[in-house]
N, C-alpha and C positions, 0 to 999 in steps of 0.2 A: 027128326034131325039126322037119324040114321041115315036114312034115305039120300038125304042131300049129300052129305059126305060120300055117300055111293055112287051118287050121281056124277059127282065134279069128279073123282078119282076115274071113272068109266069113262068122262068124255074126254080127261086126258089121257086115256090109251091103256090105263094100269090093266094087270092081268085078274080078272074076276075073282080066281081063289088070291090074290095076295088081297084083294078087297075085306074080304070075307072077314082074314086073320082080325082084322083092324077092326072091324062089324063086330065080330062077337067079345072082341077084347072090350065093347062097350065106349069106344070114342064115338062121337058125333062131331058134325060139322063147327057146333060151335065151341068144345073141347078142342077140337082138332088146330081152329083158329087163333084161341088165345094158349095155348099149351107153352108156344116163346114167345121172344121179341125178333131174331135174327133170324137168316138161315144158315148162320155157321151155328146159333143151339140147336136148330132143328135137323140139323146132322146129327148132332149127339146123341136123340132121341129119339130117330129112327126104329130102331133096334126094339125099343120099349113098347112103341107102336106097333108093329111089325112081325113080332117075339117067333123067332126060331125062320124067319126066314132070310135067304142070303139075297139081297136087293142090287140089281144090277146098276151101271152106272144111268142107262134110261129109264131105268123103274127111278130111281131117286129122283133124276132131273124132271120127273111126274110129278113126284107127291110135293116138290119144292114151288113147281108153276101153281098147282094147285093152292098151296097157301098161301102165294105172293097173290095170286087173283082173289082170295079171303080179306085178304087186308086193305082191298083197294077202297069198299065201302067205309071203311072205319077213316081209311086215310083224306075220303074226302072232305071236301071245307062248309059251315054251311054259310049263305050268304051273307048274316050279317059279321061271321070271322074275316069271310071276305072281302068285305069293305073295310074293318079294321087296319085289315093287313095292310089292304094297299095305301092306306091311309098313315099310317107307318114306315110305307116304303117312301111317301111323297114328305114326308117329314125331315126336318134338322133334328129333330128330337134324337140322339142316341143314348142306346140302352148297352148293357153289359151283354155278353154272349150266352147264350142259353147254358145253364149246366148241364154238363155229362153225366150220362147217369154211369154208377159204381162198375156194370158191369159193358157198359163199352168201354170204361180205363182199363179193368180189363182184360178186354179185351183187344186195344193196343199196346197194354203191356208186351203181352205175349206174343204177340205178330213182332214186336220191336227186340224180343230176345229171340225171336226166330232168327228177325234177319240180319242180328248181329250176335251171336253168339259169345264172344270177346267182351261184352259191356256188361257190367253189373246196373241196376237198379236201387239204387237202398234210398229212404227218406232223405239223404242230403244229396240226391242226384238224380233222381227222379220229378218231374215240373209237378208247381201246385195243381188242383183239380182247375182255378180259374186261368192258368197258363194253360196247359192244355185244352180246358173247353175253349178257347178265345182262337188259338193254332187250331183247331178241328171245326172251327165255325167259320174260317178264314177258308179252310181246304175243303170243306162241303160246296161253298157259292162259289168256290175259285175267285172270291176278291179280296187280293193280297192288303195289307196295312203292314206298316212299320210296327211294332209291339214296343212302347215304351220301357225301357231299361226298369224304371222303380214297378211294374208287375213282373219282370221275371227271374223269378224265386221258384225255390225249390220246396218240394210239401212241407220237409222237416223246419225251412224261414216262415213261411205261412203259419203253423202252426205255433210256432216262437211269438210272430209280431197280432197272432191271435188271443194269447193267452197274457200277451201284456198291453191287449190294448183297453186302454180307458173305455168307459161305460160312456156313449154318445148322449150329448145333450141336444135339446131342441132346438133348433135354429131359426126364433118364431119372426124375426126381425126377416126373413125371407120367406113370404104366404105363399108360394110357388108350389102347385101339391107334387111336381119328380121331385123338389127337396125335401119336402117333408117324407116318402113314400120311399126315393132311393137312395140305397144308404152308400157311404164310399166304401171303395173296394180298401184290401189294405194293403200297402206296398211301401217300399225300401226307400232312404233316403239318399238322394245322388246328389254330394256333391263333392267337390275336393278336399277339404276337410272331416270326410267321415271317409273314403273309399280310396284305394291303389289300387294297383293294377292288378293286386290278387283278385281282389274283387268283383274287377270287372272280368277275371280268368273264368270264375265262376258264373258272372251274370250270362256270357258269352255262350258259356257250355251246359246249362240248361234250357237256355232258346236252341240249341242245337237239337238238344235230345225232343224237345217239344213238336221241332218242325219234322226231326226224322223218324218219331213216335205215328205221327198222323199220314205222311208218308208225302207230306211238300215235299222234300228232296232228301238226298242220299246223305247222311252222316259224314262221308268220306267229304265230300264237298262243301258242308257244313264247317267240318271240323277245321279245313284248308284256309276259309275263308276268317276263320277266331284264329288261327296259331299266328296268321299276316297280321292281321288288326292287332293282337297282342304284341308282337313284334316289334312291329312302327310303332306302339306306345310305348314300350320299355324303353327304348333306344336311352345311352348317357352319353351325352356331350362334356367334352374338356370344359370346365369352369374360362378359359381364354377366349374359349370362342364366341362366347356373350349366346350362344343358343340354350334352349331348354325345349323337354320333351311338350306333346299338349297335357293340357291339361284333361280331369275328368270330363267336365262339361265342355269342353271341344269334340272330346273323344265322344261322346254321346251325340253330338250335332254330326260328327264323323257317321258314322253309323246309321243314321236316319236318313243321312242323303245317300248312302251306301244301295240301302234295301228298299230307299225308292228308285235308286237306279234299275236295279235289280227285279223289282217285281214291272215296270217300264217296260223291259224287253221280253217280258212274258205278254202284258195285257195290249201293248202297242203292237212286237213283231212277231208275236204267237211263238217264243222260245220256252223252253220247260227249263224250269226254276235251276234243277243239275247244271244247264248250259247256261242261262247268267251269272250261273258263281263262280264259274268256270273262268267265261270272259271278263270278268272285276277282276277277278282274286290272281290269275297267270296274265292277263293278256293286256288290259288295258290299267292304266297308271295313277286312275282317279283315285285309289285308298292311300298309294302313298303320297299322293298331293294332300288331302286331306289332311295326313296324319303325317305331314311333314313341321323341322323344329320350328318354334318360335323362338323370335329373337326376347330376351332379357330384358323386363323395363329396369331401366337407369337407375340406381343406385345415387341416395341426395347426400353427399357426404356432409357430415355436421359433429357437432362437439356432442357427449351425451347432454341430455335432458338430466337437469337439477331443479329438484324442488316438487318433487311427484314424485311417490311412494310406487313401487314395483310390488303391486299386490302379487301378480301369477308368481314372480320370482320367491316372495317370502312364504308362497305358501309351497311351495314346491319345495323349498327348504327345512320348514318347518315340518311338511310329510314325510321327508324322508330323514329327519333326525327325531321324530317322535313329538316336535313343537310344544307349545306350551308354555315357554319360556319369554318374557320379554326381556331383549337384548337392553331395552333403554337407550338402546343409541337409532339415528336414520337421518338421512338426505332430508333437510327441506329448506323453504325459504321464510319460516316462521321467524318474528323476532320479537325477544322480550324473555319472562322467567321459562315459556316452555320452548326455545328454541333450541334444535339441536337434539332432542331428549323423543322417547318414540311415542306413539299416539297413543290413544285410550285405550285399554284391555278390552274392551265392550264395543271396540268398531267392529262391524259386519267382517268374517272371513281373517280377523290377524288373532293369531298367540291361542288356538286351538287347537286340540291333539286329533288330528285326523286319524281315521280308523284306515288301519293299512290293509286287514283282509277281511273277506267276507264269507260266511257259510256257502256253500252251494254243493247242496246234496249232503255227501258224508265226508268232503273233503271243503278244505279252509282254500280260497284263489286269493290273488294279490287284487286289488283296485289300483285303474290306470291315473296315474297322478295328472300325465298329461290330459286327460277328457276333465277331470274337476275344474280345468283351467279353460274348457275347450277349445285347446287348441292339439288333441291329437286326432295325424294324418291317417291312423290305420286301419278304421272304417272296420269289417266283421274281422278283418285279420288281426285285431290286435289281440294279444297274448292274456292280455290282462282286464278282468272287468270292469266295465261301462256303466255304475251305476254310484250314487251318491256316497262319499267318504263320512259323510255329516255323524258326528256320535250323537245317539240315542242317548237317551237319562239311564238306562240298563249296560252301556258302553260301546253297542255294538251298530255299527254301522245304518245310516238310514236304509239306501239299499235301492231307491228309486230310482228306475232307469230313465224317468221324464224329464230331471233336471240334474243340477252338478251340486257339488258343496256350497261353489257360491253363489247358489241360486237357490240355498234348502230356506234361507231364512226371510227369502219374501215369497216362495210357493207354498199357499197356504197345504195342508195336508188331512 
């Protein structure tokens, strides 16, 4: 095996005594082979190879042909992979994106702190491993796709919506063996009721770092293209004018015909990704068409509603004076000995002492009153925790993030 390594190093040109070094250091062809995976490690490990010699920039571009023409055997397919594959390719079946393995993240880490020096990286800003393999398997084939809003998240969400996700059950009522086999990916919930426009600040600027991580295009042009679309969705209009901004799921339908425009003029007029975001985002006017106001549906003016109990209101009331109490009086249209007078103590959700705070970690948080009621708008940016107010028999909070208070006492537990 010696021998061969001597051989392929000689017929690419290398100098005999720098052979030798590498010969008595005891490498072989097939050492030599599997030693990396890249040839940015196989720079690294030159030197180890090589020990006490100084390698010219043609000696190296040797020993580099050399182990790229190593790999070419192992790289080929055998034919029944390659029936598979193509079999695959003529397929509607789609699959998830291959994972990236640990040490190409990275190793775009670091190419992506090369070539912005200015940007930090930390767990809440950095793309999941399946954003990024999905962005790197996108810019390998050069076939662009829209990336849906609820996969992109950042490691530190992934690992959150990981650690709270329920134990999957079988789904045998579908004998389909991809559903029994593959499992769902796990991603964010978009809709107007859970997300603002923080949030989309954020969903924005992690597909950013995702695309400029792999090196689809320049950050600079990334980032140009999120501060516009952020923009035209914040926008407030005077309450006179009967306009309102879009909403999230507009904004998300905004955005999808955006980056099909976008990747279009790459795959149709042969343009580099840098120059469609260019011509969207300064030059042509289709983002703020898209992400122009809607007019206000009509307002039904009427007398209030009599004779129906305002549960969110009483519990909203009752949380934030400590509840517990029945007042004995309420609206209805009851008549006879209980009219006028309030309902039962034992109805679902009335005259309960909601638990105001929760543990989390070594510090006491508030719970958000508006989600018990689901009806708050502030999606990850709200201040306050997202999970059940419901008191335990010990007094402390249930704590489940799957449902509200008024929903602890018919999910089973």
């Amino acid at each position: 095996m010696a021998d061969d390594l001597k051989a392929a190093l000689t017929s690419e040109g290398l100098p005999e005594d720098v052979i030798q070094v590498a010969i008595d250091g005891g490498w072989t062809a097939s050492a030599f082979k599997n030693s990396v995976e890249t040839q940015t490690e196989l720079e690294a490990i030159l030197d180890e190879i090589f020990p006490g010699v100084v390698l010219t920039r043609l000696q190296k571009s040797q020993i580099r042909a050399v182990w790229a023409s190593m790999q070419a055997p192992a790289a080929s397919i055998s034919p029944s992979t390659t029936v598979a594959s193509s079999a695959a390719d003529g397929s509607w079946v789609e699959s998830f994106a291959p994972k990236m393995s640990s040490s190409k993240l990275s190793e775009l880490k670091q190419q992506f702190l090369r070539s912005y020096p200015s940007e930090i990286l930390t767990p809440s800003t950095l793309p999941s491993m399946r954003l990024s393999s999905l962005a790197a398997h996108q810019e390998a084939k050069h076939e662009y796709k829209w990336i849906p809003w609820k996969l992109r998240m950042s490691d530190e969400r992934a690992s959150e919506l990981l650690i709270s996700r329920p134990a999957k059950q079988p789904r045998l009522e579908m004998l389909g063996l991809p559903s029994l086999i593959l499992d769902e990916p796990p991603s964010i919930e978009i809709s107007d009721g859970t997300m603002g426009v923080s949030g989309v600040q954020r969903i924005l600027a992690v597909h950013d770092t995702a695309l400029a991580m792999v090196g689809s295009a320049h950050l600079a042009r990334l980032k140009a293209y999120s501060s516009k679309f952020v923009h035209l969705l914040s926008q407030r209009f005077d309450p006179a004018s009967g306009l309102r901004p879009p909403s999230i799921s507009e904004a998300q339908q905004a955005d999808c015909r955006m980056w099909q425009c976008i990747y279009a003029l790459g795959s149709d007029k042969g343009w580099t990704l840098n120059d469609a975001l260019h011509e969207y985002t300064e030059v042509r006017g289709e983002l703020s068409t898209l992400l122009q106001a809607r007019p206000k549906p009509a307002q039904v003016k009427g007398g209030e509603t009599k004779g129906k109990g305002k549960l969110g209101k009483l519990m909203a009331t009752a949380f934030a004076s400590g509840g517990g109490k029945n007042t004995g009086k309420g609206k209805g249209k009851e008549k006879g000995p209980g009219a006028g007078k309030g309902r039962d103590a034992n109805a679902p959700g009335r005259h309960i002492s909601f638990v105001k705070e929760i543990q989390v970690g070594s510090e006491r948080k508030g719970l958000c009153v508006q989600w018990q009621m689901g009806r708050c708008s502030r999606g990850s940016g709200c201040p306050w925790i997202h999970a059940c107010a419901y008191p335990r028999q010990d007094g402390s909070a249930c704590g489940s993030k799957s449902h509200t208070a008024l929903q602890h006492e018919q999910t089973p537990h």
